[in-house]
DOKOLDO-716202 format. One record per residue (C-alpha): residue number from 1; residue in three letters; x, y, z. Coordinates in steps of 0.05 Angstrom, whole numbers, plus 5000, padded with zeros to 4 digits. Example, Ala and Ser with C-alpha at 12.3 -4.5 7.8 and 13.67 -1.06 7.14 Angstrom:
# residues 2
  num  residuo     x     y     z
    1      ALA  5246  4910  5156
    2      SER  5273  4979  5143
***
This chain:
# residues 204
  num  residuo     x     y     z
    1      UNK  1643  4951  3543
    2      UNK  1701  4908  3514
    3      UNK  1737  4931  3454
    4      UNK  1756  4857  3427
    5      UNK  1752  4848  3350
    6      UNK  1696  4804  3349
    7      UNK  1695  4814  3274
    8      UNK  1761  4753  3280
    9      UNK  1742  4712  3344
   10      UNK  1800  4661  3312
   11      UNK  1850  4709  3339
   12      UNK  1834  4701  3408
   13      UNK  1849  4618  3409
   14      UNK  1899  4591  3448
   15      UNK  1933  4525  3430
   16      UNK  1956  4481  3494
   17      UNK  1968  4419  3519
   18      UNK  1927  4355  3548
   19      UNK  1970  4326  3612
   20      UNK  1984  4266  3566
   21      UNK  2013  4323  3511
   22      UNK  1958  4322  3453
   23      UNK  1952  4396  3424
   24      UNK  1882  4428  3448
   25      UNK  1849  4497  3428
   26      UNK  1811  4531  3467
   27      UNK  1774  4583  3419
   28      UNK  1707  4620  3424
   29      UNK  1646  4591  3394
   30      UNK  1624  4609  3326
   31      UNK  1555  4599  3292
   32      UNK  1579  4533  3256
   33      UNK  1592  4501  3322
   34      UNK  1515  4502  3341
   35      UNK  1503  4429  3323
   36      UNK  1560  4413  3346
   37      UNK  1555  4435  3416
   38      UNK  1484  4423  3418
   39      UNK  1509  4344  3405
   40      UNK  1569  4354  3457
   41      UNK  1514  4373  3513
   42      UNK  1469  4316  3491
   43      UNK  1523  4267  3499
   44      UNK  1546  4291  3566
   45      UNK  1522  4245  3623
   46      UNK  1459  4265  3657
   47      UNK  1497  4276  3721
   48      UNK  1547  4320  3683
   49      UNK  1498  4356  3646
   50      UNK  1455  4375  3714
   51      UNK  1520  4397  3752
   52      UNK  1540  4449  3692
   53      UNK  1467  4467  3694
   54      UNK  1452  4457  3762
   55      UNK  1389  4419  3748
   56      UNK  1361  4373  3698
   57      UNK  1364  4387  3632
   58      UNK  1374  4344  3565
   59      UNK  1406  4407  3523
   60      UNK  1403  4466  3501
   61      UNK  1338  4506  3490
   62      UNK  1338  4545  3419
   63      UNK  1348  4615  3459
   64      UNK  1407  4586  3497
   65      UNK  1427  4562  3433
   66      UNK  1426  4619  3407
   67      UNK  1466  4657  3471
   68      UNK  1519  4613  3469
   69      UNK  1534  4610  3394
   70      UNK  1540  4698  3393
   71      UNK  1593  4716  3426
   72      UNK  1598  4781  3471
   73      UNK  1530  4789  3471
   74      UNK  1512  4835  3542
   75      UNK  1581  4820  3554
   76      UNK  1580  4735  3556
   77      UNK  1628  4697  3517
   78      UNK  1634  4620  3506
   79      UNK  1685  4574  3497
   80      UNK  1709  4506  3472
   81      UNK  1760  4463  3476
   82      UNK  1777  4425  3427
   83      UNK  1821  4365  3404
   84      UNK  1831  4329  3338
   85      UNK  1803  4259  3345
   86      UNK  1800  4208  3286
   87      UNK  1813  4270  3251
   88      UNK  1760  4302  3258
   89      UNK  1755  4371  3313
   90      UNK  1712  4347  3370
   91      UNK  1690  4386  3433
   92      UNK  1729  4358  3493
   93      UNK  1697  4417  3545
   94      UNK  1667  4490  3542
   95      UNK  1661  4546  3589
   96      UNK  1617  4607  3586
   97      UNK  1640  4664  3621
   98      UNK  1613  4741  3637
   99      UNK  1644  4802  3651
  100      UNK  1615  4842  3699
  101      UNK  1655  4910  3693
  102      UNK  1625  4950  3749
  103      UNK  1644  4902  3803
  104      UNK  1714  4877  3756
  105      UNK  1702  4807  3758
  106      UNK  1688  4742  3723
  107      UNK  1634  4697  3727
  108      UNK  1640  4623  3691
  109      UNK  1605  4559  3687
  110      UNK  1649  4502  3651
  111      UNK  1642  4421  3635
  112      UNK  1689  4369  3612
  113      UNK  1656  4321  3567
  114      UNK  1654  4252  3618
  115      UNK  1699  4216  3561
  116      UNK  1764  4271  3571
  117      UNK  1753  4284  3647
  118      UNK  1824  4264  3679
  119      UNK  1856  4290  3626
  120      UNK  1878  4360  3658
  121      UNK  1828  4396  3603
  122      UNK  1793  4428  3664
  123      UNK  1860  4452  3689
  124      UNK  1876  4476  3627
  125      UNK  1811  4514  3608
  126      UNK  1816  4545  3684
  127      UNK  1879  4575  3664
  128      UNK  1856  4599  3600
  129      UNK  1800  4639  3638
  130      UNK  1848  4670  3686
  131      UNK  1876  4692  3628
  132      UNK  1822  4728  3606
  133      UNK  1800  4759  3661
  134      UNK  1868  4798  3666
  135      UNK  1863  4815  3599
  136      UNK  1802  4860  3616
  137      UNK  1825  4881  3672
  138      UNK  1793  4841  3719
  139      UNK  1814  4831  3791
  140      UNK  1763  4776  3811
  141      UNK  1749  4709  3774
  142      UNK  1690  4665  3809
  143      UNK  1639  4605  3798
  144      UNK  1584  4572  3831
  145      UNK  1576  4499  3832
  146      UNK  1530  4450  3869
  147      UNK  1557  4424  3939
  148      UNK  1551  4359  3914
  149      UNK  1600  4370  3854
  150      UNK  1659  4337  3872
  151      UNK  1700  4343  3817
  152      UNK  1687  4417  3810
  153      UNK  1709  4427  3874
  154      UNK  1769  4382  3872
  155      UNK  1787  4419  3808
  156      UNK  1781  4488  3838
  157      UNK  1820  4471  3899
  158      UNK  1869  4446  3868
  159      UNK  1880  4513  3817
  160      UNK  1891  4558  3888
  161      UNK  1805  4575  3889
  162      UNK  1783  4600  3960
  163      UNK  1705  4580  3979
  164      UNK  1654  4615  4008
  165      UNK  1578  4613  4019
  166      UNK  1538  4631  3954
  167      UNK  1485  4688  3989
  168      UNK  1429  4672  3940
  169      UNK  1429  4589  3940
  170      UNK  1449  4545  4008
  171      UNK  1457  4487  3951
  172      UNK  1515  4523  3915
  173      UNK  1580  4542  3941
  174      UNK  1623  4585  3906
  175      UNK  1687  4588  3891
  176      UNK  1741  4648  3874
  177      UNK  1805  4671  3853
  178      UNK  1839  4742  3851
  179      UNK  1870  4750  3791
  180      UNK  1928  4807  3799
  181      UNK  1969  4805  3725
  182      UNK  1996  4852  3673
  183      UNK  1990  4852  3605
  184      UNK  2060  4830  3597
  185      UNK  2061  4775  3653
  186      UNK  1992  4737  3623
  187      UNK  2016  4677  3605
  188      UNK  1972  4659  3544
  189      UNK  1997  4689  3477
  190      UNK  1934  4714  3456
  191      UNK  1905  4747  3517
  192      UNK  1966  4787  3529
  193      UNK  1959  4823  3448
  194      UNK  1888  4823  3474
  195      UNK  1901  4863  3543
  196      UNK  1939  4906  3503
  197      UNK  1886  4924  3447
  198      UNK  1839  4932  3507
  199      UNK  1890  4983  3545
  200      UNK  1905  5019  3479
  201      UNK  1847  5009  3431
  202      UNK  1881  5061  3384
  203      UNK  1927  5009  3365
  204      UNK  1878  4961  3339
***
């Protein structure tokens, strides 16, 4: 098990940059974001939403609602990104991630809402996750998309991902990265006081 303080998930955002320089957060989903996600999935493109769900799908049933809205639950998290528009906070992309301890790695699924693709929000949000998985200790950080999911691809390519056969699904390929960082070398602010808490959970 983790030892984040999921009591304060606002202490785990991370506050970085779109390629044209407009401040994003990426920050875990709360309960008050339900609707709001919920409406960020609807709004997606149908091709969009069946290549983050790798198959139709319109949004999100109650129970995934409810997964993606508690965070840590058996070890999944979920993210958003997020960027004042009009000035209101609207969900540019998300990712929901698991940690798999016994085999150290991290598994994650992400979208870019169709409107910020291009943007370098996936970029950004990769980063952010490779973060993370140092910060528990991870060694192995890995997705699976469909074969016909160029943009995934593209995007993972270009952010250093090797490819390989998924063994379950000849429609999926998937993609991975080993992730080899200290606490003190992560690069995002939050993750590094987080890989320490993990290391020394006395000190929370």
């Amino acid at each position: 098990m983790t030892t984040l303080r999921l009591d304060d998930l606002r202490q785990y955002s991370d506050v970085l940059r779109s390629r044209s320089g407009d401040p994003m957060t990426i920050r875990f989903v709360e309960p008050r974001d339900a609707e709001e996600l919920q409406n960020y999935f609807r709004s997606l493109s149908t091709g969009s939403r069946y290549n983050r769900f790798l198959g139709a799908m319109s949004e999100l049933s109650k129970s995934q609602l409810e997964h993606f809205t508690h965070v840590g639950e058996g070890e999944r998290f979920s993210v958003v990104a997020t960027m004042n528009v009009d000035g209101f906070e609207t969900i540019v992309g998300e990712a929901r991630y698991a940690f798999h301890a016994d085999a150290g790695s991290l598994e994650f699924g992400l979208s870019i809402h169709d409107r910020w693709q291009g943007h370098g929000i996936g970029s950004s949000l990769l980063k952010n996750l490779e973060c993370r998985t140092a910060a528990f200790g991870a060694e192995r950080l890995f997705g699976d998309t469909l074969r016909s999911n160029d943009a995934m691809i593209a995007l993972a390519r270009k952010s250093g991902y090797a490819f390989t056969h998924n063994p379950d699904d000849w429609k999926l390929v998937r993609f991975e990265k080993h992730i080899d960082a200290a606490p003190k070398d992560i690069p995002c602010a939050s993750w590094k006081l987080a890989a320490e808490q993990i290391v020394h959970p006395a000190a929370m």
